[in-house]
VEXDRENNU-964284 format. One record per atom (N, C-alpha, C): residue in one letter; z, y, x; atom name. Coordinates in pm, 1 decimal. Each point is the difference from the previous one (the first is absolute). Example, Ala and Ser with C-alpha at 12.3 -4.5 7.8 and 13.67 -1.06 7.14 Angstrom:
2
   aa          z          y          x   at
    a      780.0     -569.0     1319.0    N
    a        0.0      119.0      -89.0   CA
    a        0.0      120.0       90.0    C
    s      -72.0      105.0      -35.0    N
    s        6.0      119.0       82.0   CA
    s       73.0      109.0      -77.0    C
This chain:
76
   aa          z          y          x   at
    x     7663.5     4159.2    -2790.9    N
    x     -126.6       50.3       49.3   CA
    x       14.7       38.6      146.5    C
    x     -124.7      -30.4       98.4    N
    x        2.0       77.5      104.0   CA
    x     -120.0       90.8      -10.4    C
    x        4.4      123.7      121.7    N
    x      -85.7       90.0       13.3   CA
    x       28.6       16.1      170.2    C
    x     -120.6       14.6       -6.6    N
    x      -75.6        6.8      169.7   CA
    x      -46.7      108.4      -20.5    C
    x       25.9      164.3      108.9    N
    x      -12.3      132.7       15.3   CA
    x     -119.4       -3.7       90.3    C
    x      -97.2       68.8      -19.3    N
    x     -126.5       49.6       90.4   CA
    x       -6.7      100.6       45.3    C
    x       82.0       41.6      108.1    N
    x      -81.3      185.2       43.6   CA
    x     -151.7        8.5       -7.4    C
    x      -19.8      117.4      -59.9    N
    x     -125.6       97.0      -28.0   CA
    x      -62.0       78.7      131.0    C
    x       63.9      -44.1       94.5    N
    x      -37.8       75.5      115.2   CA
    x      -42.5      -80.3      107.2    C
    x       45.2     -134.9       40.5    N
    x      -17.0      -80.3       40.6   CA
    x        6.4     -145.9      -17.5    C
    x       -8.7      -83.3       88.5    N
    x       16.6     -178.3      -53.2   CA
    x       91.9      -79.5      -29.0    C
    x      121.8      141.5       19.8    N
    x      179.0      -67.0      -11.9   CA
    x      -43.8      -39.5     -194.8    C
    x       87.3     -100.0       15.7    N
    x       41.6      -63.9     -128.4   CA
    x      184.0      -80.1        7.5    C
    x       15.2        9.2      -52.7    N
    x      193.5      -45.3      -44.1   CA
    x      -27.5     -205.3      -49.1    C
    x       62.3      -70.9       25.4    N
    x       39.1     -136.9       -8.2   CA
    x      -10.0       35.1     -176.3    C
    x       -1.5     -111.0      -32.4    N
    x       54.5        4.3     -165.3   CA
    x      140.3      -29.4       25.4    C
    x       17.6      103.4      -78.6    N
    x      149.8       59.1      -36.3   CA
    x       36.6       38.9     -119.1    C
    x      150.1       20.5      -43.9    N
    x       11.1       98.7     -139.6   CA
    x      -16.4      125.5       -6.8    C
    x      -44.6       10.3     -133.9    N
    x      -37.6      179.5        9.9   CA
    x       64.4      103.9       81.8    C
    x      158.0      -19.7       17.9    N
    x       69.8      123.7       26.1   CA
    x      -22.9      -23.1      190.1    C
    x       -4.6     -130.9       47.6    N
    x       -7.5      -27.9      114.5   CA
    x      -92.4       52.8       65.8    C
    x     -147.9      -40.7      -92.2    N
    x     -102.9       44.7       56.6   CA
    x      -47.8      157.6        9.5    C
    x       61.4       45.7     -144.4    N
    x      -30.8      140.5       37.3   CA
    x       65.5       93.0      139.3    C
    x      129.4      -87.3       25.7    N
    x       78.1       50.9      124.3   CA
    x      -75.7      -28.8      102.1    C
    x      -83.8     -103.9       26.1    N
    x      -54.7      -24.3      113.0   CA
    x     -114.6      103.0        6.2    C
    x     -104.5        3.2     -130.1    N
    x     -100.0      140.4       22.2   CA
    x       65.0      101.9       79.3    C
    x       82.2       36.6      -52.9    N
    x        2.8      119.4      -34.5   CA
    x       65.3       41.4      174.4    C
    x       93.5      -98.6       47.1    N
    x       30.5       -8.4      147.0   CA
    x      -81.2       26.0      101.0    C
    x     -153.3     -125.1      -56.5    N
    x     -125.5       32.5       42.1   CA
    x      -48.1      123.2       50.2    C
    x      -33.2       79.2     -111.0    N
    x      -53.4      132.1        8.8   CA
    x       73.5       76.5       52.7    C
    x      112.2       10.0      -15.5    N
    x      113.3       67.7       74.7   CA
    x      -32.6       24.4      166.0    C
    x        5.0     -140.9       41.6    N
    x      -39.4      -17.0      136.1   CA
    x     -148.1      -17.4       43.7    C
    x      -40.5      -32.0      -84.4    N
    x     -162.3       16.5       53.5   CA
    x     -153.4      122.3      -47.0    C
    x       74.8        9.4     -109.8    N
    x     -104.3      113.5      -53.9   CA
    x      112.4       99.4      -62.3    C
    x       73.8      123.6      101.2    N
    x      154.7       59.3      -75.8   CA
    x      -88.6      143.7      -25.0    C
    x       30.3       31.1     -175.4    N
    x      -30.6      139.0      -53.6   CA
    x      -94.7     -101.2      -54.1    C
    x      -51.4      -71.1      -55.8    N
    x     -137.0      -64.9      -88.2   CA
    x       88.9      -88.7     -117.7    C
    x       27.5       10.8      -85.6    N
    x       87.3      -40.4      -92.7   CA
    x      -71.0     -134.8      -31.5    C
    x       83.3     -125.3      -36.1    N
    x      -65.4     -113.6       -0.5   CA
    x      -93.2      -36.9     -128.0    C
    x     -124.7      -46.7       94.9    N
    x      -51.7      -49.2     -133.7   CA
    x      -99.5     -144.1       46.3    C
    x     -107.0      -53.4      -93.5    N
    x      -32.5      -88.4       39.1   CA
    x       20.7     -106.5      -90.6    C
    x      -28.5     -175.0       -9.3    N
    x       23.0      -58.4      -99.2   CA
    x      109.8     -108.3       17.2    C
    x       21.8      -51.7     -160.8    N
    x      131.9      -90.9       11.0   CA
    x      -74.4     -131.1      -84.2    C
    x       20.1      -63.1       33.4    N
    x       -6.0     -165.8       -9.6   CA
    x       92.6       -8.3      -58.7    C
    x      -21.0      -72.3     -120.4    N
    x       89.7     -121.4     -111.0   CA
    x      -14.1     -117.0       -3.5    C
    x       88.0     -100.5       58.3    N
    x        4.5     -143.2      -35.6   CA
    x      155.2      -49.1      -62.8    C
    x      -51.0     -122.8       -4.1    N
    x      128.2      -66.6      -43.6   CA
    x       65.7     -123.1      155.5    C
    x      117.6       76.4      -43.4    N
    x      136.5      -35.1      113.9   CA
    x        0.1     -144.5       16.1    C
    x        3.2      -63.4      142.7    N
    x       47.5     -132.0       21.2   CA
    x       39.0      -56.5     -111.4    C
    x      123.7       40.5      -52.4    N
    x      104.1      -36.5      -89.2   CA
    x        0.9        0.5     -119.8    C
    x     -130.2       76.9      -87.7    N
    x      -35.0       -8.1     -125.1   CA
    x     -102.7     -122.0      -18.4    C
    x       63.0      -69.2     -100.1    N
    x      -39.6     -139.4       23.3   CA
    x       -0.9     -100.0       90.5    C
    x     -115.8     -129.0       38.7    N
    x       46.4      -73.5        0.1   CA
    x      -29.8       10.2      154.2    C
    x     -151.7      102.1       52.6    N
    x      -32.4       37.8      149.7   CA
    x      -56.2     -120.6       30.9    C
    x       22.7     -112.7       -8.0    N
    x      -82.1     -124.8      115.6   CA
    x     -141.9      -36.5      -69.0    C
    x      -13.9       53.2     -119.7    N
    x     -134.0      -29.2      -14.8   CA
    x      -59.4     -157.2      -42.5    C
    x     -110.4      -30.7       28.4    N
    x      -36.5     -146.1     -113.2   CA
    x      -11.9     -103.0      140.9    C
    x       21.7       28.9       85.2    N
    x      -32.1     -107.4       70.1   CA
    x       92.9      -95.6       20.4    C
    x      138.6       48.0       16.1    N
    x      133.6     -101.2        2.2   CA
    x      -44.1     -131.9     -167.7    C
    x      -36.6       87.0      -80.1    N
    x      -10.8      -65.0     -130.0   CA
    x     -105.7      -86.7       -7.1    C
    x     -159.7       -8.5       94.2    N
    x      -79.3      -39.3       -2.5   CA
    x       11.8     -149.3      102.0    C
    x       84.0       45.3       87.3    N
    x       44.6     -122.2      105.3   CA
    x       99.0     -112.2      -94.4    C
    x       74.2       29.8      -72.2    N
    x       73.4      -68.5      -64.0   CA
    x      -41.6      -67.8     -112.3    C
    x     -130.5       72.5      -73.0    N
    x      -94.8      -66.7     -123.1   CA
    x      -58.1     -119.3       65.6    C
    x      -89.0       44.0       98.7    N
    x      -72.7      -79.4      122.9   CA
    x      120.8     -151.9       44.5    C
    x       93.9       45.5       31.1    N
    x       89.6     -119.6       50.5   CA
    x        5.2     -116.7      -87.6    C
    x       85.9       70.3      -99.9    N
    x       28.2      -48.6     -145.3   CA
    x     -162.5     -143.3      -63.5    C
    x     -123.2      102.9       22.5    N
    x     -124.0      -90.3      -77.6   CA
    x       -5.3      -87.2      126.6    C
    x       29.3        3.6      189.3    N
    x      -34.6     -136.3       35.5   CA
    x      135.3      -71.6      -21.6    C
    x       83.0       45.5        4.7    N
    x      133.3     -162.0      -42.5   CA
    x      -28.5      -13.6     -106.9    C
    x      -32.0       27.8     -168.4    N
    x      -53.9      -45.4      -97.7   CA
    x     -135.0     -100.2       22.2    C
    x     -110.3       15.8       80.3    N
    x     -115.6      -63.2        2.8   CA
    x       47.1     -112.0       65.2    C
    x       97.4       53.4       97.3    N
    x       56.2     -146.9      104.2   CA
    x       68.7     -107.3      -80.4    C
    x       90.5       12.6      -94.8    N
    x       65.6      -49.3      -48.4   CA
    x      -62.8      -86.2     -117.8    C
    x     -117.2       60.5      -64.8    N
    x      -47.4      -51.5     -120.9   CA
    x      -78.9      -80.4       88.2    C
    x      -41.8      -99.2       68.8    N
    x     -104.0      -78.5       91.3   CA
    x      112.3     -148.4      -16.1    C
């Protein structure tokens, strides 16, 4: 899983990162930009580059596509 950190105070937000990463980066955040305001604000859940397969249907759609014109070509 990744999670992307939102300060509550302003428009800073954290990269998607892992939990423990990102909470270090908040929390650095507030430290230096809003210090004595304890962090808060929202966190974003997605799924990581690396869980699964990431490239999505289009690599797969170019290759269906290829595949039906050398089949159409060939059956002529």
């Amino acid at each position: 899983m990744a999670f992307r950190y939102w300060c509550g105070e302003c428009g800073f937000r954290t990269p998607w990162l892992g939990r423990s990463e990102g909470e270090r980066q908040q929390i650095d955040h507030y430290t230096k930009w809003h210090p004595g305001t304890p962090p808060g604000g929202d966190v974003e859940v997605g799924r990581s580059r690396d869980a699964g397969l990431g490239c999505g249907c289009l690599p797969l759609a170019v290759i269906a596509l290829l595949l039906l014109v050398v089949a159409v070509a060939f059956h002529r």
